[in-house]
Every structure is written in C-alpha cells, then in structure tokens.
LUMGUVEX-862832 format. One record per residue (C-alpha): residue number from 0; chain; x negated, y negated, z. Coordinates in pm, 1 decimal. Each point is the difference from the previous one (the first is absolute). Layout:
(NUM; A; (X; Y; Z))
...
***
This chain:
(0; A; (11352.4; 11386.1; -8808.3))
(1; A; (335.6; 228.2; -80.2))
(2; A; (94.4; -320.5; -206.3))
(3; A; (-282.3; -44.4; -228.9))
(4; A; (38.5; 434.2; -0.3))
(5; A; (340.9; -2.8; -114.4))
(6; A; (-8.9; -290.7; -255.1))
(7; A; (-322.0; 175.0; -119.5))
(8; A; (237.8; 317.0; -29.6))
(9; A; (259.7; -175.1; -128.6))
(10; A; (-206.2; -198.0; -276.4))
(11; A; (-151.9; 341.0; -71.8))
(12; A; (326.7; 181.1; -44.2))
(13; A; (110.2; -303.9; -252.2))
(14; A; (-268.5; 21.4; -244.9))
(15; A; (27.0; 370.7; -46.5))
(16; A; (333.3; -70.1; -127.0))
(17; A; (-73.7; -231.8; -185.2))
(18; A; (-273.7; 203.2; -142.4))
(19; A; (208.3; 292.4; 7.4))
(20; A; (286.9; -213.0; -202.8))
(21; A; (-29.4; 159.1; -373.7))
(22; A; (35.0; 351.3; 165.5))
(23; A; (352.8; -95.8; 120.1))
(24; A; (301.1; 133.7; -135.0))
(25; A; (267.7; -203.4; -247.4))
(26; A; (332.6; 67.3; -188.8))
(27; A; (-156.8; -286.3; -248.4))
(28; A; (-315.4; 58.6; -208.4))
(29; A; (-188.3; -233.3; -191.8))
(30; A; (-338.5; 31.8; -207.4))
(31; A; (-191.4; -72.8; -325.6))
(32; A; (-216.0; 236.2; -180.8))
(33; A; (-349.3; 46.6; -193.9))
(34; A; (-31.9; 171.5; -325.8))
(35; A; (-296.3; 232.2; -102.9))
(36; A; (-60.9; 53.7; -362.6))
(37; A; (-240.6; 282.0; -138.2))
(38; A; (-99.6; 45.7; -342.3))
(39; A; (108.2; 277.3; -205.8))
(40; A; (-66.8; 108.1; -351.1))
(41; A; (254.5; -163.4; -190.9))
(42; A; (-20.8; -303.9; 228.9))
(43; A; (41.1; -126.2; 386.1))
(44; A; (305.9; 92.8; 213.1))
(45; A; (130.6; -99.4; 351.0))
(46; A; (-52.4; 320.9; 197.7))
(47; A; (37.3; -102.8; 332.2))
(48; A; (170.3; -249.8; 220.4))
(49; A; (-73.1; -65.8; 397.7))
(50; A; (330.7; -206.6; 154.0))
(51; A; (-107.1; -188.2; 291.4))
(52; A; (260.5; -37.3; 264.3))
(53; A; (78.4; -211.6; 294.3))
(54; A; (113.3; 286.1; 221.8))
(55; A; (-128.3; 391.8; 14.7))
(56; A; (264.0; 232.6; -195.3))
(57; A; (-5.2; 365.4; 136.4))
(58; A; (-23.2; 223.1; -288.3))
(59; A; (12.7; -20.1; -397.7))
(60; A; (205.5; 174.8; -264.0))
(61; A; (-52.0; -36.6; -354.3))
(62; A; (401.5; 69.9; -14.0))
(63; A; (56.8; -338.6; 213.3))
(64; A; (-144.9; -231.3; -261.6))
(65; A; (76.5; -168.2; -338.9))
(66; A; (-275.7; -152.9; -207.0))
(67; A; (74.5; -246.0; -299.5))
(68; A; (-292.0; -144.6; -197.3))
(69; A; (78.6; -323.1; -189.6))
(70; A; (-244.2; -100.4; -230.5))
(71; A; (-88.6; -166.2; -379.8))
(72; A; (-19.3; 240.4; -266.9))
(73; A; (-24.1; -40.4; -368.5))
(74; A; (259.5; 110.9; -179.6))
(75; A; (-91.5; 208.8; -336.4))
(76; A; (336.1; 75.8; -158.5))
(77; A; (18.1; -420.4; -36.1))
(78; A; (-112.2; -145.7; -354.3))
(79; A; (-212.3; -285.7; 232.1))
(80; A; (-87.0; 261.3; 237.6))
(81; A; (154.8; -191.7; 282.4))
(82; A; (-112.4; -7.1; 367.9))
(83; A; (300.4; 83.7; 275.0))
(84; A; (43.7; 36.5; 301.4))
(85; A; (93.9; 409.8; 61.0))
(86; A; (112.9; 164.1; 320.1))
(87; A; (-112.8; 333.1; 107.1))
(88; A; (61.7; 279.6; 249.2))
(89; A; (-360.3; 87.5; 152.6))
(90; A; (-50.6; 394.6; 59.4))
(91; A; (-76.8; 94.8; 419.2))
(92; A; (-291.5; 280.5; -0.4))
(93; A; (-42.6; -49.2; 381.1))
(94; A; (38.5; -247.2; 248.1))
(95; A; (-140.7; -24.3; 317.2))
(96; A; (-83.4; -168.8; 369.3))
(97; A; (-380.1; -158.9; -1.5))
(98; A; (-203.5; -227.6; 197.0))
(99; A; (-135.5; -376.4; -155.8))
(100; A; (-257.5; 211.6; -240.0))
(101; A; (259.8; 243.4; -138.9))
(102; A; (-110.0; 339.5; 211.6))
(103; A; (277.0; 235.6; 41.1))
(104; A; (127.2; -4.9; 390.2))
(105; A; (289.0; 220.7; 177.3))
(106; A; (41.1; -290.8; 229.2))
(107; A; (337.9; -278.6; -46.6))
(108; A; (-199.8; -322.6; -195.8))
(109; A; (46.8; -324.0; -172.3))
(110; A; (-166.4; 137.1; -321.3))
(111; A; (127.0; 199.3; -264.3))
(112; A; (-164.2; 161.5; -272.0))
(113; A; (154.9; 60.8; -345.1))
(114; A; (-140.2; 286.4; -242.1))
(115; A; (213.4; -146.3; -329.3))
(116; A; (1.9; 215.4; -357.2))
(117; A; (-202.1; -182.2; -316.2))
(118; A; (1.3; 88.3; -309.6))
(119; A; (-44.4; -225.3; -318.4))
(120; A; (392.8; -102.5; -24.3))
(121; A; (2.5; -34.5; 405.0))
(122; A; (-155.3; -201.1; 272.7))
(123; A; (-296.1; -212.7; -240.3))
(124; A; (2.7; -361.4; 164.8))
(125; A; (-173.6; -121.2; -349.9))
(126; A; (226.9; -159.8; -334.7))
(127; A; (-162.3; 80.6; -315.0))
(128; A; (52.2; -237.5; -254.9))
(129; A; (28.8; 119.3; -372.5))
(130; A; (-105.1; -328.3; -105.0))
(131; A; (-332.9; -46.3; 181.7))
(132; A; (-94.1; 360.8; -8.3))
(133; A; (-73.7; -53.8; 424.4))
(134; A; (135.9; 55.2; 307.4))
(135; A; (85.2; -214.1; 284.7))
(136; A; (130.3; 0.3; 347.5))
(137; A; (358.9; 3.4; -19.1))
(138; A; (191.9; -305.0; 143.4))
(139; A; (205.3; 107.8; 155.5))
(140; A; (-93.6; 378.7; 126.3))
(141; A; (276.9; 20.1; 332.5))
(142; A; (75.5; 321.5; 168.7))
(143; A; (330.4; -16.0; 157.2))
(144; A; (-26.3; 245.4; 264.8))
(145; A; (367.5; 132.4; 202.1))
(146; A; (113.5; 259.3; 205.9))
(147; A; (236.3; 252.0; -151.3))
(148; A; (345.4; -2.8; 62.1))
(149; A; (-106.5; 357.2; 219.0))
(150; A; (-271.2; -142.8; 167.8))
(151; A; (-57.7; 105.1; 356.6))
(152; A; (-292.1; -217.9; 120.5))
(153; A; (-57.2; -131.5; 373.2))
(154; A; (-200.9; -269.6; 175.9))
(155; A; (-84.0; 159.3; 332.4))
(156; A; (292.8; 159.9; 16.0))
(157; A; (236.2; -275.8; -140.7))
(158; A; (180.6; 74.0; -333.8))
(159; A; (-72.3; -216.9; -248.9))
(160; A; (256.0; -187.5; -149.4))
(161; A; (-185.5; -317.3; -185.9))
(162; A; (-338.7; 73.0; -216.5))
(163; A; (-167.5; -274.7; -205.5))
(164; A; (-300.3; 9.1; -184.7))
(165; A; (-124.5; -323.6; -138.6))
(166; A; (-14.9; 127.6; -381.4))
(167; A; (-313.3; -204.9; -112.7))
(168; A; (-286.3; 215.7; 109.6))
(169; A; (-252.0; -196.2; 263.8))
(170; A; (-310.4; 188.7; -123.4))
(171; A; (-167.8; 202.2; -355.2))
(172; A; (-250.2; 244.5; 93.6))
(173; A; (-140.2; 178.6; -318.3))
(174; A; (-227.7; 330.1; 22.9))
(175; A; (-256.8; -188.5; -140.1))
(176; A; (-33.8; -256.3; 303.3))
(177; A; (-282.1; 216.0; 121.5))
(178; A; (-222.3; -46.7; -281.0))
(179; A; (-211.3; -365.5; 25.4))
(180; A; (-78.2; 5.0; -401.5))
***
C-alpha cells in the first residue's frame, strides 16, 4: 500500500511540473505574435500586438523593447508609382503583462500586450495601389520585435539574454470580428 501511495505521489508531483512547465524561468525566450487592426478615419492601423511566449517574463517596460514594421507601400514621388518594401520604427504607447484574452494582470506571464501608435503614415497593414484605386493586405506586413540595448527583462528571476519573436504574425484579429454581417 505505501508503494502504490508513493508512486501515486510521485506521478502526482510529475505532472504538476509538467503542467507547471511554461511558468518556469529561462535566460532564452522565444515567441510569435498576433496583430489587431482597428479602423480609423483615414483608414485601418495595427494598434495592438499580444507576443505569446514559451516561458512567463516578470514585468514589462515599454523602454526594453524595439518595434520595426516592414511592410509594402506605394511609393508616390515615383513616375510608375512603384510598390517597395519600407521599414519603419513602430511608436510604444504602453505595454503590458496579460493572460491568453489580453486582460491586464500584476502577475509574471507568457503574454504580452502591446498598445502601438497609428496614425495614417504609421502602423496600416494595407498597400494602396494608385493604379487600382484599392487596397489590399500587404505581403509582407512583419513586425520585428527586440529588446533594447537597455533592456532589463527577467524570466522568473533569470536575466534574459536571447529574445526571438517569429516576425510573421500567427493571427489578424480586426475590431470588426464581432459583427456576423
């Protein structure tokens, strides 16, 4: 009976670790990301990212991060009105800790949440072609997300010293994915 007790204990024990494993602690963080995009009057705009991670980080800064948005854009000052590729520097309102649905928390997690600055030269994830008169998706539309040279951020009490973000977003969610029509 103290056998089948103690491998009960023990087989207990193991699977809260294991389901305990993503709150663990690691010098080496890696994650990919989801985009939101609102709409705004003089067109959409990517206002807010959520990083996923694959261990807890315990606080946020917006000082510890670098955000560079790569994306088509349609040059006017061409005769042809060209499409390039242009790289920007994303503006930081806030950023914060959050659970899986994006609510604020004070406690170390695997989610962060992004507040990013739009406006109609920064942050829209659509190419509008002169020639068609329409807008499309734009192909690509990467966020390249760092830490900053200063950047004081900790897994469980670890220092980080490797952070990467996959730069292709995994997921679009629009403001307008609550409406069925």
């Amino acid at each position: 009976m103290k056998k089948i007790i103690s491998l009960s204990l023990a087989f207990f024990m193991l699977l809260t670790l294991v389901a305990c494993g993503s709150q663990t602690g690691s010098d080496t963080l890696t994650g990919s990301y989801r985009i939101h995009v609102s709409g705004y009057d003089w067109g959409a705009g990517v206002d807010s990212i959520m990083v996923t991670l694959d261990h807890v980080v315990d606080a946020v800064d917006p000082e510890d991060f670098v955000i560079q948005e790569t994306k088509q854009a349609t040059d006017f000052a061409s005769e042809n009105k060209d499409v390039v590729i242009v790289n920007n520097e994303r503006s930081i309102k806030d950023v914060y800790l959050c659970d899986e649905k994006g609510e604020k928390t004070d406690q170390a997690s695997k989610y962060i949440q992004f507040e990013l600055g739009v406006s109609p030269t920064e942050g829209s994830p659509l190419l509008y072609s002169a020639k068609t008169g329409f807008n499309t998706w734009s192909g690509p539309y990467e966020l390249n997300i760092q830490l900053s040279e200063d950047a004081d951020l900790t897994s469980n009490g670890k220092e980080v010293t490797s952070w990467t973000i996959d730069t292709a977003y995994t997921e679009r969610v629009t403001s307008v994915d609550q409406f069925k029509k």
